[in-house]
C-alpha positions as CSV (number, residue, x, y, z in Angstrom):
1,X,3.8,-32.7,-3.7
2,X,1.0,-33.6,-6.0
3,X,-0.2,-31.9,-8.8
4,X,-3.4,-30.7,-6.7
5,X,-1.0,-28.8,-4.3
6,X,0.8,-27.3,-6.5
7,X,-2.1,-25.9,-8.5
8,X,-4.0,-24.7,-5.0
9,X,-1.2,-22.7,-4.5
10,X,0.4,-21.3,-7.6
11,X,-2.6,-18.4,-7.7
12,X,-1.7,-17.5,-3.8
13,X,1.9,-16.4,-4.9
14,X,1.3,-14.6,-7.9
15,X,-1.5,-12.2,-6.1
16,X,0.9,-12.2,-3.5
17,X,3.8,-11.1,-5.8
18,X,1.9,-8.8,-7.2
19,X,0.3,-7.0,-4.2
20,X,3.6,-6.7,-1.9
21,X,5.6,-4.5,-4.6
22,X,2.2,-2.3,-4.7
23,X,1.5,-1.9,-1.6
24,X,5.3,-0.9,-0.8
25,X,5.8,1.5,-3.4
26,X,2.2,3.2,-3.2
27,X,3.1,3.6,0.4
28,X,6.7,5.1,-0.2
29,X,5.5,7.1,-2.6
30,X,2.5,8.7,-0.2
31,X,5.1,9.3,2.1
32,X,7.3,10.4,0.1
33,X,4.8,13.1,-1.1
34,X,4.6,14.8,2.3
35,X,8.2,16.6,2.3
36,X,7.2,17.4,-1.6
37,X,4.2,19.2,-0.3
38,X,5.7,20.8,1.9
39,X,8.4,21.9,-0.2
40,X,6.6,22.9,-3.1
41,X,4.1,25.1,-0.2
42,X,7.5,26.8,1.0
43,X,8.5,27.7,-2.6
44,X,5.4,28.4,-3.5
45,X,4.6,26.2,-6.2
46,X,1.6,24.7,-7.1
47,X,0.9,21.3,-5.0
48,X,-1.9,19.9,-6.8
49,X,-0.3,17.1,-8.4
50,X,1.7,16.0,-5.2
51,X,-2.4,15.9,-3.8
52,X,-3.6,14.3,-6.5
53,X,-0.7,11.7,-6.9
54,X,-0.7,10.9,-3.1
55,X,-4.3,10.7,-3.3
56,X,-4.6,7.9,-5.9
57,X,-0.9,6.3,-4.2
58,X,-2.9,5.8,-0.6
59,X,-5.8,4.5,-2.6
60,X,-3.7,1.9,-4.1
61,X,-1.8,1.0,-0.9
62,X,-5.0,0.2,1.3
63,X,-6.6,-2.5,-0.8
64,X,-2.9,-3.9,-1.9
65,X,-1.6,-4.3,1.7
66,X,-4.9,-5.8,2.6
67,X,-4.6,-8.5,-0.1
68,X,-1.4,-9.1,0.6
69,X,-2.1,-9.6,4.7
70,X,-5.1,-12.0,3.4
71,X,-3.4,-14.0,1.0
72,X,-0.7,-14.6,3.6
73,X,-2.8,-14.5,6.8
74,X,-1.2,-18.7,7.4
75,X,2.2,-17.9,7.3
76,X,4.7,-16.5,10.0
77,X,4.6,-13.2,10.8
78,X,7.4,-11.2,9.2
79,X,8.9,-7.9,8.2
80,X,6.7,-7.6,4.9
81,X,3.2,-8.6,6.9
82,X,4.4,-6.1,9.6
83,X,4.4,-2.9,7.2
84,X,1.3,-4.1,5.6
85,X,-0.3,-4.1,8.5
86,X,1.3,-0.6,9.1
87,X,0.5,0.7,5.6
88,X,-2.9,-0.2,5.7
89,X,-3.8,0.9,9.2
90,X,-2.2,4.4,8.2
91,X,-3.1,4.8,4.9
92,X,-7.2,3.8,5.9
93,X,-6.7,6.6,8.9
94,X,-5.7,9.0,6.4
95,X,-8.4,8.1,3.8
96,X,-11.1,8.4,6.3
97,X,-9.9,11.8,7.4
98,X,-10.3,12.7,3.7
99,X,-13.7,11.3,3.2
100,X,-14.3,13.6,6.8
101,X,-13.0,16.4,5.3
């Protein structure tokens, strides 16, 4: 490997790095924010933070798991490019209900 190579793709990996923990824990953490909702709406206590918070998470999570399915858009299809593709189908559904809303 040259030193060419090696600079060409030392910047795809560290966006790459960067964007797959985001766009997994954004998205956990928008999920996980539904059964709090709910919860909090049973008990009734107040549910504008879980909102707010799962608002900003699924804002987070669309533009993450699309950088992440660019920047690895020549490699084989795996797990990790699978839920991306999940996360930011669902997660640009849900925004664009909001924006309807």
């Amino acid at each position: 490997m040259n030193q060419s190579t090696a600079t060409l793709n030392a910047p795809r990996t560290v966006i790459t790095s960067v964007a797959h923990p985001l766009f997994l824990g954004a998205g956990i953490y928008a999920l996980a924010c539904l059964p709090a909702i709910l919860l909090a709406e049973r008990l009734g206590w107040s549910q504008s933070f879980f909102h707010a918070s799962q608002l900003v998470a699924t804002i987070l999570c669309v533009p993450a798991a699309a950088l992440f399915l660019w920047r690895t858009r020549g490699g084989r299809f795996h797990w990790a490019r699978c839920l991306a593709l999940v996360a930011c189908g669902w997660s640009g559904l849900w925004l664009a209900f909001v924006l309807y809303v």
